[in-house]
Legacy VTK file of the C-alpha trace (Angstrom):
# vtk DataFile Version 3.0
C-alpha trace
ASCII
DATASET POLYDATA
POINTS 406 float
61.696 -16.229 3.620
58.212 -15.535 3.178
56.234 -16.741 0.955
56.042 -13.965 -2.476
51.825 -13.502 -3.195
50.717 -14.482 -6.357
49.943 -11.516 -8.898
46.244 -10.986 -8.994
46.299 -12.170 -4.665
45.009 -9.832 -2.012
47.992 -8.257 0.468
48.350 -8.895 3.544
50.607 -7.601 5.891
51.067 -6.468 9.362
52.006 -2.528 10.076
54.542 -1.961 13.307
53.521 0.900 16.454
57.111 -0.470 17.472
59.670 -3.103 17.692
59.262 -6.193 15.719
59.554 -9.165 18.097
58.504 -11.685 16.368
59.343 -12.096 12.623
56.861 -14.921 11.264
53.769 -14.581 13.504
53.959 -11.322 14.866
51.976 -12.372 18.250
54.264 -10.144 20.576
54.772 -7.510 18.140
52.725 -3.823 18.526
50.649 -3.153 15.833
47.802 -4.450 13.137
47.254 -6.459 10.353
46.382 -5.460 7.343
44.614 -6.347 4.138
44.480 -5.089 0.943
42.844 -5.602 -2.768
43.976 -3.333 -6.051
40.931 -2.129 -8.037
43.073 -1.338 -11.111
44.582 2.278 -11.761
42.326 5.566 -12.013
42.800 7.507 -15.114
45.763 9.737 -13.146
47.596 6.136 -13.581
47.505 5.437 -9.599
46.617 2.020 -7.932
43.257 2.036 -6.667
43.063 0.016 -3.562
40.029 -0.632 -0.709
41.767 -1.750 2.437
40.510 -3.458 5.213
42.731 -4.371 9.229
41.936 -6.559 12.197
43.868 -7.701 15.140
44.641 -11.507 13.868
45.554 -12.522 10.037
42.416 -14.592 10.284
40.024 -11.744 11.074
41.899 -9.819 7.765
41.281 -12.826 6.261
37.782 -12.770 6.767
37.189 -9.313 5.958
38.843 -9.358 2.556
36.818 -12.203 1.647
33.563 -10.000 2.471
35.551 -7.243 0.735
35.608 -9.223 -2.678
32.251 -9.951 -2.095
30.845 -6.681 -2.527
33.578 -6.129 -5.825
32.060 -8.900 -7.121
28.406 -7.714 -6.335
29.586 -4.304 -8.069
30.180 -2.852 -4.963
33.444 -0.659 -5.033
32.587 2.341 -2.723
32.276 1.105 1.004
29.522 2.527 3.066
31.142 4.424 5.942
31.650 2.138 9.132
28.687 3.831 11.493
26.326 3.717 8.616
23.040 2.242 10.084
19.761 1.276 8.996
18.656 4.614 10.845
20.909 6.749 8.461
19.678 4.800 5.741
16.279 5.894 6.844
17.097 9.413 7.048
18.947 9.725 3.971
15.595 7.711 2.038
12.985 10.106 3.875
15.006 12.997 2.533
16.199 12.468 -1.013
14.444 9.200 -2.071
11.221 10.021 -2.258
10.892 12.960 -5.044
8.023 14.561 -6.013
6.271 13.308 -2.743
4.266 15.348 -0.970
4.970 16.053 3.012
1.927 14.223 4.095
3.242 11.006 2.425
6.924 11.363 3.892
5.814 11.779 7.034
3.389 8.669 6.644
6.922 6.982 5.655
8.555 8.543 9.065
5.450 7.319 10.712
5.554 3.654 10.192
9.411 3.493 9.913
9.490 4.385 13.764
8.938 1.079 15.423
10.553 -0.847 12.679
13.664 2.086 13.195
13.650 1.551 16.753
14.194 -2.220 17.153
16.779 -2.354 14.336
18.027 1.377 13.643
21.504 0.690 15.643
22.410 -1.824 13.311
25.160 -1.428 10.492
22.991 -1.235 7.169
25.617 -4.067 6.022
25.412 -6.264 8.866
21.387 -6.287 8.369
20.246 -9.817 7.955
17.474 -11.827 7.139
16.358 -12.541 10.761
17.087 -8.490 12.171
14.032 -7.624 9.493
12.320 -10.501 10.508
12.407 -10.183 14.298
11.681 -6.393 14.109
8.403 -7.178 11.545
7.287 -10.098 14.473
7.702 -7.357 17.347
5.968 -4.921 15.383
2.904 -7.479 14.449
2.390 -7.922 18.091
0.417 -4.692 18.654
-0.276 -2.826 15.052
-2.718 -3.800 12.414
-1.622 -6.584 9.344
-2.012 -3.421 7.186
0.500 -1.054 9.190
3.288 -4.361 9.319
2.829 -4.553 5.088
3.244 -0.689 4.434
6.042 -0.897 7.305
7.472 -3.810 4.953
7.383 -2.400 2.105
8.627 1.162 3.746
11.779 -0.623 4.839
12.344 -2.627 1.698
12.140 0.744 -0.208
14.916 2.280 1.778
17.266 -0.351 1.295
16.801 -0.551 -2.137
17.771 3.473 -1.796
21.215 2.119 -0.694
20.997 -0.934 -2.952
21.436 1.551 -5.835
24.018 3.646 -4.262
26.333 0.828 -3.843
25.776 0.990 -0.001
24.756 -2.291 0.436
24.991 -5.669 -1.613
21.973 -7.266 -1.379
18.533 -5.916 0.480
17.595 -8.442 3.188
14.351 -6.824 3.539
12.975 -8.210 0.005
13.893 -11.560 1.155
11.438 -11.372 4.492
8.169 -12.527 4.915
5.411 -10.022 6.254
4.050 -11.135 9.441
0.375 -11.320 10.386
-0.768 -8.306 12.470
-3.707 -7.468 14.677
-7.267 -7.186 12.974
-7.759 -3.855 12.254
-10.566 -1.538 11.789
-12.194 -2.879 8.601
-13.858 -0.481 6.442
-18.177 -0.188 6.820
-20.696 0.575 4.230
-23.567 2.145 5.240
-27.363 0.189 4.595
-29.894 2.194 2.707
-31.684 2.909 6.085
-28.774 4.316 7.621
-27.632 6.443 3.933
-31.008 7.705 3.888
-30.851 8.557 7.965
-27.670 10.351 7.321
-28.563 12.502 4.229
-31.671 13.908 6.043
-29.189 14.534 8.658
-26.982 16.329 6.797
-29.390 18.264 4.606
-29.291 22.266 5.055
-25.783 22.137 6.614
-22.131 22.967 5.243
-21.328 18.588 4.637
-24.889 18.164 3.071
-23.393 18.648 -0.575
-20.111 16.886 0.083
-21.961 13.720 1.895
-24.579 13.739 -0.748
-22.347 14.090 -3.687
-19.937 11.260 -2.445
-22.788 8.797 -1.561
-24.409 9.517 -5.105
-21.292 9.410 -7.372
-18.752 7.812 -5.812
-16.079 9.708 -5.813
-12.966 9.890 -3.618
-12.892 12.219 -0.837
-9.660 13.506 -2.210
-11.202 14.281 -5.556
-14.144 15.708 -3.831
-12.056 18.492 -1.561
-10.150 19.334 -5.008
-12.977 19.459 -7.237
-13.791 23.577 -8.745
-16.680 24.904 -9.979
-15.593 24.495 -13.388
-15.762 21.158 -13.667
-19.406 20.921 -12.731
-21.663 20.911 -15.649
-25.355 21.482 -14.542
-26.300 20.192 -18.388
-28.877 21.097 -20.618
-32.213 18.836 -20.696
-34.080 21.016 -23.600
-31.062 20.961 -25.518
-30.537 18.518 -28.608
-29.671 16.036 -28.003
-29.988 17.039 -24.160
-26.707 16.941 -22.190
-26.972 15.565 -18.508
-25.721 17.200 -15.712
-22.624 16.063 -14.997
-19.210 16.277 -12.851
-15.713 15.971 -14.099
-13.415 13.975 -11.990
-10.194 14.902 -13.434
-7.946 16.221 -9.878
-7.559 15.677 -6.549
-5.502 17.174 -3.727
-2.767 14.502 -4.164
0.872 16.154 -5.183
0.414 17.896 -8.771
-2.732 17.578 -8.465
-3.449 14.204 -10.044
-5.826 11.422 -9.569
-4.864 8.011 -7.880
-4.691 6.581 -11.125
-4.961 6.695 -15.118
-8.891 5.353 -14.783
-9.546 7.804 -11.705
-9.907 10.570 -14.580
-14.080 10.225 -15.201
-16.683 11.933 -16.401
-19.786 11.232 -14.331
-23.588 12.056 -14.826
-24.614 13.529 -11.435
-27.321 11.679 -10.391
-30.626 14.438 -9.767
-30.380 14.860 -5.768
-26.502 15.563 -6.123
-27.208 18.502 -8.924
-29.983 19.829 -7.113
-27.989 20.501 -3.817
-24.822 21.503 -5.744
-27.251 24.026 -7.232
-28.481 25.289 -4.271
-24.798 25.364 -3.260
-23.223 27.298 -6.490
-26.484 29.787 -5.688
-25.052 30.250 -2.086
-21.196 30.363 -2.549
-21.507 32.433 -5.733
-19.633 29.321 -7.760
-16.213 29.958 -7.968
-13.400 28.524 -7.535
-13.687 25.215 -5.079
-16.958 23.450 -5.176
-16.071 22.421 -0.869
-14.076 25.048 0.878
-13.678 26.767 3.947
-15.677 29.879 5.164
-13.061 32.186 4.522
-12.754 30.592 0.935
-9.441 28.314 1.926
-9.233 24.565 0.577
-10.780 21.957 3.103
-8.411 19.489 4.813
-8.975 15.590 5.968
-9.148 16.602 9.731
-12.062 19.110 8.334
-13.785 16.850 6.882
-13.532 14.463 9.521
-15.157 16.584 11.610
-18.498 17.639 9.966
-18.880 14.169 8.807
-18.368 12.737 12.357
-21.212 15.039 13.299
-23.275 14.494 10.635
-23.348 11.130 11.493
-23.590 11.864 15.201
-26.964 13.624 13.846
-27.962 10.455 12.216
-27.897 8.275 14.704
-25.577 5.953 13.391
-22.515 6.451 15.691
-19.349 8.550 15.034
-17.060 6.052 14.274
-17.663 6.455 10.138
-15.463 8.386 7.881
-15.619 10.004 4.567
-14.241 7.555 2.476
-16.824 4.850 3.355
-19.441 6.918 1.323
-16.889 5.717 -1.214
-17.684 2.160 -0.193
-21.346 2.750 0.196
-21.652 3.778 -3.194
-20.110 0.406 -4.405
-21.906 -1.715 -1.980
-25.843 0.126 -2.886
-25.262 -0.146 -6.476
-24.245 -4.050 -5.943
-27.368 -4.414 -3.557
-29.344 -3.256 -6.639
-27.832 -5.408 -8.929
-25.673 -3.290 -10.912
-22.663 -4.961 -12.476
-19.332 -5.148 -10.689
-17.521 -4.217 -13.880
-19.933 -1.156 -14.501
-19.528 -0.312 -10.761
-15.752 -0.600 -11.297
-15.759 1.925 -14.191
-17.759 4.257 -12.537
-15.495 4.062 -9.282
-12.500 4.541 -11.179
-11.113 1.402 -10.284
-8.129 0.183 -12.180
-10.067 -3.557 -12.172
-13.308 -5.146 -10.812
-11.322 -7.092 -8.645
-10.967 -4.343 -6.156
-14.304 -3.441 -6.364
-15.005 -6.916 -5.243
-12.823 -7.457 -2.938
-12.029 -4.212 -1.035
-15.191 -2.128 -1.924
-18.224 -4.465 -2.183
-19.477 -4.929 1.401
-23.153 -6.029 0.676
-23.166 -10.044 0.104
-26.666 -9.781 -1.938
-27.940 -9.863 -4.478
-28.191 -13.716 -4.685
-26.523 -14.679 -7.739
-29.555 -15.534 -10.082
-28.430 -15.360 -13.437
-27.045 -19.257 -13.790
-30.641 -20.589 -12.299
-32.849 -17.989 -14.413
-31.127 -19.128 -17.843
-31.111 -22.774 -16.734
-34.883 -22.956 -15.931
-35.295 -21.153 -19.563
-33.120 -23.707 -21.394
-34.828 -26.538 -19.360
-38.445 -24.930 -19.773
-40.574 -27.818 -20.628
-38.543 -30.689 -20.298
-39.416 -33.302 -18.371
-38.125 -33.550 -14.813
-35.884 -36.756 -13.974
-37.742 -38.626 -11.307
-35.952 -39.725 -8.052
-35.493 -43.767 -8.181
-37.073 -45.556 -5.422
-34.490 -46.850 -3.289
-35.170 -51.058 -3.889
-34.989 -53.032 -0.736
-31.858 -55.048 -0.175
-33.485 -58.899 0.308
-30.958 -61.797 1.790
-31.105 -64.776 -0.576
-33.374 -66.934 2.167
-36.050 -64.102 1.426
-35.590 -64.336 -2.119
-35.568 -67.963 -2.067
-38.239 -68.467 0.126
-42.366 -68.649 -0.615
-44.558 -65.935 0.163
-46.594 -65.938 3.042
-50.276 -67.360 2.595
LINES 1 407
406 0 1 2 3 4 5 6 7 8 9 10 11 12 13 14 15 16 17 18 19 20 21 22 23 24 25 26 27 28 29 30 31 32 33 34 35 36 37 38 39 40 41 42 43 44 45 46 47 48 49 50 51 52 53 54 55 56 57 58 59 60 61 62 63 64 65 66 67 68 69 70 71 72 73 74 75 76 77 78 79 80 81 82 83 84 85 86 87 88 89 90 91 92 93 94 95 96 97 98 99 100 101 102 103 104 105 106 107 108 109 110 111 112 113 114 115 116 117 118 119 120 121 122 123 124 125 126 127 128 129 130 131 132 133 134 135 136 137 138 139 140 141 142 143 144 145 146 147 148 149 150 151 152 153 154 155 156 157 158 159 160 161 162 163 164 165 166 167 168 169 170 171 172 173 174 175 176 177 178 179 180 181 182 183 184 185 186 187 188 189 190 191 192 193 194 195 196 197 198 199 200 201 202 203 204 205 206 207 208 209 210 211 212 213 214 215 216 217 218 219 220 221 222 223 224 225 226 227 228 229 230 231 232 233 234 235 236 237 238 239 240 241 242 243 244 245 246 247 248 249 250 251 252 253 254 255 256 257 258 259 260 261 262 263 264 265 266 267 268 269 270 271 272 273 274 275 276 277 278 279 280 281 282 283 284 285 286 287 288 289 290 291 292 293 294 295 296 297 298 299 300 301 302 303 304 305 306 307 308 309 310 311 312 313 314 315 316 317 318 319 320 321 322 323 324 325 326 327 328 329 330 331 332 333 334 335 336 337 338 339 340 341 342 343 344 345 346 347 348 349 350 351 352 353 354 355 356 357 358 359 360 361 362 363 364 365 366 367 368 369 370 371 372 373 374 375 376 377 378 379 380 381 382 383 384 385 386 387 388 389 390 391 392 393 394 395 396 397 398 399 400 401 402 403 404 405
């Protein structure tokens, strides 16, 4: 007689297509074996039960013990069986990123696709350490470090998706290491020759205001293409106190309409040249609505941009590879050259610290650092210096011992 399972034990049984021929083992029997765990009762009062099969005892063996793995990791709803890290993909593209605008989902699709494509076919359960691995190494091999992180963290987001929705137990991607990429195109600042090349350039056509206002204030190009008339205050120098001209930073084209961050949202004083050719502008356009637009009136978009910059630059003399946002950097970079603060160049970029304006933004390497050796030589001023001791001669004790010459 078999063996009666203790309460509380998993079941496990095997299910006849026929004939038993075999009552203990069941080897030459027709059929599968089958496994199953009780979940309790739902409020109806009926057993709730997740059920698992295999061909041998052992592989239901197996299985249940994954099975109480997930219960115990909260897991009670199984994924489907064809559930793969492609669906996963699909389902995070399309309901996990809210409030998103298209552009950024389909910068998601974008660097999903190799990562998708070396590991999509795999169940999202099965997923391990060394799949995420492997498919970060193959992607390193010909994309920049920069595209393997945002890949990274792309994939790590969209298992957490299913981490939450009791798809998965555990999210191997969080566990991986990102791989070095290729170098990539680091971002340029321009040298005063070449910013002063490129505004005379620029000056009298449709980019003039944009390049100028973005080389003179900073701003983003994002918060440039959104920026209205409005916000532009041309100020009042007879007034008092006099109010500068200034430009309100407060939107950008991003989804709602908000700035990168909390600090983003600045009031700047425009700095003469940029009021002078957004006056000139505001006299030509009539000053409504957007400061930048199209010619029929329409918002201005990156590829826009792009383009009149590229040729501006063309114009220049400095090569088209440049784009808008290293006016951005340019800014930062000038200012440094001239020996603004980092942490006053970090307020007026809207940074959220001075460490990325140093480290991302600040391309020049001078100024020399000369504030240590100027306060020293102030503190020191009038002491006397400490003279360099005369090496002595090493004698051997014969020399020392023996009379000088006559």
């Amino acid at each position: 007689m078999a063996e009666r399972r203790s309460k509380g034990d998993d079941a496990i049984y095997f299910e006849h297509d026929g004939p038993c021929r075999e009552v203990t083992r069941h080897r030459r029997c027709g059929g599968r074996w089958r496994g199953e765990v009780t979940l309790g009762y739902s409020p109806e009062g009926r057993r709730k039960r997740r059920r698992v099969s295999g061909t041998s005892k052992a592989a239901v063996q197996d299985k249940l013990k994954e099975l109480r793995k997930d219960i115990d990791a909260g897991i009670t709803k199984p994924a489907p069986a064809n559930y793969t890290v492609r669906k996963a993909a699909d389902d995070w593209l399309a309901d996990g990123l809210p409030g998103r605008s298209p552009e950024t989902v389909s910068k998601n699709e974008h660097v999903l696709k190799p990562v998708i494509a070396v590991i999509g076919g795999i169940r999202l359960r099965e997923l391990t350490v060394q799949d995420v691995d492997n498919a970060l190494r193959e992607i390193s091999r010909t994309r920049a470090s920069s595209t393997v992180g945002v890949a990274h963290n792309a994939l790590t987001r969209l298992i957490r998706h299913a981490e939450v929705r009791d798809l998965v137990a555990r999210n191997v991607s969080a566990l991986a290491g990102t791989p070095q990429g290729q170098a990539g195109r680091p971002s340029r600042s321009l040298s005063l020759a070449q910013a002063v090349a490129l505004l005379a350039a620029a000056a009298g056509t449709r980019i003039g205001a944009y390049i100028v206002l973005c080389l003179t204030t900073g701003i983003r190009t994002e918060e440039a293409r959104a920026l209205q008339w409005d916000h532009v205050d041309f100020g009042a120098p007879y007034a008092k106190p006099p109010r500068p001209a200034s430009v309100a930073v407060w939107r950008s084209v991003r989804r709602h309409g908000d700035t990168k961050t909390e600090r983003s949202r600045r009031t700047l004083k425009l700095p003469q040249m940029a009021a002078d050719v957004l006056a000139e502008l505001q006299a030509l356009t009539g000053g409504l609505g957007l400061v930048f637009c199209t010619s029929s009136g329409g918002p201005l978009d990156a590829a826009n941009v792009r383009r009149e910059f590229r040729a501006a630059c063309k114009a220049a003399g400095i090569g088209e590879n440049w784009t808008p946002r290293e006016l951005r950097h340019s800014f930062v970079s000038l200012l440094s050259d001239s020996g603004v603060p980092v942490e006053e160049i970090a307020r007026l970029a809207g940074h959220s610290s001075s460490r990325t304006t140093e480290v991302i933004y600040r391309h020049q390497l001078r100024p020399v650092m000369t504030a240590g050796a100027e306060a020293m030589d102030k503190v020191l001023a009038g002491k006397p210096a400490a003279q360099p001791r005369r090496a002595r001669r090493r004698e051997s004790p014969q020399a020392a011992s023996s009379p000088p010459a006559s």
